[in-house]
C-alpha positions in Angstrom: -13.1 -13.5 -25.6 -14.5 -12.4 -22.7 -13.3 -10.0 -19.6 -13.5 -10.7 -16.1 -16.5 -7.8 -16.0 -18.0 -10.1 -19.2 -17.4 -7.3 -21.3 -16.8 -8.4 -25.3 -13.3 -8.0 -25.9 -10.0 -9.3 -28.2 -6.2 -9.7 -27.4 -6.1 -6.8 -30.2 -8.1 -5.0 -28.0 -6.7 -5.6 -24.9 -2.9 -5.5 -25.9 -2.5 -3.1 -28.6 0.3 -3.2 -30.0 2.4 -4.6 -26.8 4.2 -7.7 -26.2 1.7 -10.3 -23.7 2.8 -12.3 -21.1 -0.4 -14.5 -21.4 -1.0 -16.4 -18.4 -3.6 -19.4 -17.5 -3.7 -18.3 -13.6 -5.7 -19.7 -10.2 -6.7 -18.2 -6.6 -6.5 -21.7 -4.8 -2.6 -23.0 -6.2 0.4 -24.0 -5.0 1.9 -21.5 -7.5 -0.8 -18.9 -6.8 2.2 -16.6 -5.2 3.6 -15.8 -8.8 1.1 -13.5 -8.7 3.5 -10.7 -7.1 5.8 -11.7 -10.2 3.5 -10.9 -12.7 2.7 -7.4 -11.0 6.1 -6.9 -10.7 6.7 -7.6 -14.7 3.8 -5.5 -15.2 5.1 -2.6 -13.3 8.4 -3.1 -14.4 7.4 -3.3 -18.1 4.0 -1.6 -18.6 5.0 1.8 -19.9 7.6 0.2 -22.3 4.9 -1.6 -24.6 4.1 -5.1 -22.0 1.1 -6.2 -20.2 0.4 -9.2 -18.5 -3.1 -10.8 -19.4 -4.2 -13.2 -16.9 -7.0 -16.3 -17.8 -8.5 -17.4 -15.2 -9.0 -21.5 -15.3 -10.6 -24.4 -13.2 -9.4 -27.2 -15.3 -6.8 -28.2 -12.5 -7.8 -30.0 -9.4 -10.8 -27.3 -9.3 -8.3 -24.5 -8.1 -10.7 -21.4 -9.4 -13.2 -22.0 -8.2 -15.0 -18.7 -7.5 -17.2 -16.4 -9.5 -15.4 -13.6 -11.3 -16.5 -11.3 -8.5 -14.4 -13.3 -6.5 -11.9 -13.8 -8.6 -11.7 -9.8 -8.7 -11.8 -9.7 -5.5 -8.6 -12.0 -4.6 -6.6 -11.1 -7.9 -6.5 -7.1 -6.5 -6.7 -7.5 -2.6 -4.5 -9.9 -2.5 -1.7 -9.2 -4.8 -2.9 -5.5 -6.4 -3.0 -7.3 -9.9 -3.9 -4.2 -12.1 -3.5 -5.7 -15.1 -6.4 -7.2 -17.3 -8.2 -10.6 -16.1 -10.4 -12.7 -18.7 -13.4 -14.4 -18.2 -12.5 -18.0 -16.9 -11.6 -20.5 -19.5 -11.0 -24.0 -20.1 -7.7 -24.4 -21.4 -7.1 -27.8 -22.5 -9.9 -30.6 -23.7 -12.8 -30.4 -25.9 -14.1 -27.2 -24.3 -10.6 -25.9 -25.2 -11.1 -21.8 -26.1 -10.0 -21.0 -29.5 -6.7 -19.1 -28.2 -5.6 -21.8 -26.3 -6.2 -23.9 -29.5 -3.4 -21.6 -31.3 -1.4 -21.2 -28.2 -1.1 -25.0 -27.2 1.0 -25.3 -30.7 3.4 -23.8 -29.9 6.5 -25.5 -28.6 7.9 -24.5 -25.2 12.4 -24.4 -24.9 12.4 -28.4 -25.0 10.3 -28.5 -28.3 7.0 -30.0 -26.5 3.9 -28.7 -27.5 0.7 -29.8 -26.8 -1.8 -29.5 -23.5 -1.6 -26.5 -20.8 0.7 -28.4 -18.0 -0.9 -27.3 -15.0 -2.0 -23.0 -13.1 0.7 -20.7 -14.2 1.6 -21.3 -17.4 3.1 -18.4 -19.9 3.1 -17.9 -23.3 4.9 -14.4 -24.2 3.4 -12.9 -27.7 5.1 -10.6 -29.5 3.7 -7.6 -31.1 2.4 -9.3 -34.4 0.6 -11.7 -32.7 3.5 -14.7 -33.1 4.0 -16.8 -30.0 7.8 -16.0 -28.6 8.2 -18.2 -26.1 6.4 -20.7 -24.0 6.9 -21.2 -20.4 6.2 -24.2 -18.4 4.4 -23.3 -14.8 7.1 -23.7 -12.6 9.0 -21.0 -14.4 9.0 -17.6 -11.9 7.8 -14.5 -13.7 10.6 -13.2 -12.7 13.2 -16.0 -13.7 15.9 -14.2 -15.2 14.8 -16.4 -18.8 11.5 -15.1 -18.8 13.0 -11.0 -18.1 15.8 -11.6 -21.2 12.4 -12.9 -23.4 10.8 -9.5 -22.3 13.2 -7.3 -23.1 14.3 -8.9 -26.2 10.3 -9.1 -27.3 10.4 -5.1 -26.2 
């Protein structure tokens, strides 16, 4: 994997040993506003062993389109994200990253795995690297489901 700033990196690297909210996000989406969410999780739950990772995608309707300065750019003026931004990624189809490969396995509450849905989808992983929960895009960071998952995962 890659950073935003194309620096090498892993989810080991990046997360440590804290539980990740991993999220497939986008500047140009209707959903776009759960941004504030996510920094609010983030600041909520950073020093207690969480961090959000975000992964940029353009797989939906073109909706990132921008280069990662850009992407920079929006993600911190916008909505102060301060938490760690990955290279943009396709998450679904042939060009599928290997992560996403892993992460589309897993079964969200209804027991559907399968393809990313749409922007703004979540997987939480715990410490060990086991996906906890999987949660479909129209799910608010903040949704009281996705803050129980946190803390239990914590």
């Amino acid at each position: 994997m890659r950073t935003l700033s194309d620096k090498p990196t892993t989810l080991a690297e990046l997360a440590g040993d804290k539980v990740v909210l991993l999220v497939n996000v986008a500047s140009k989406c209707g959903l776009t506003p759960q941004y504030t969410g996510l920094v609010e999780l983030q600041h909520a739950y950073g020093g207690r062993g969480f961090t959000v990772v975000g992964v940029p995608s353009n797989q939906f309707l073109g909706q990132e389109p921008g280069t990662a300065e850009e992407i920079a750019e929006f993600c911190s003026t916008t909505y102060g994200v301060d938490f760690p931004l990955l290279e943009k990624t396709e998450v679904n189809g042939e060009g599928r990253h290997p992560l996403y490969t892993e992460l589309t396995a897993a079964a969200d509450a209804e027991g559907a795995a399968g393809d990313v849905q749409w922007n703004f989808e979540k997987f939480l992983i715990g410490r060990d690297g086991a996906v906890l929960a999987r949660i479909r895009p129209r799910t608010e960071p903040k949704d009281p489901s996705v803050v129980a998952a946190i803390e239990a995962a914590l």
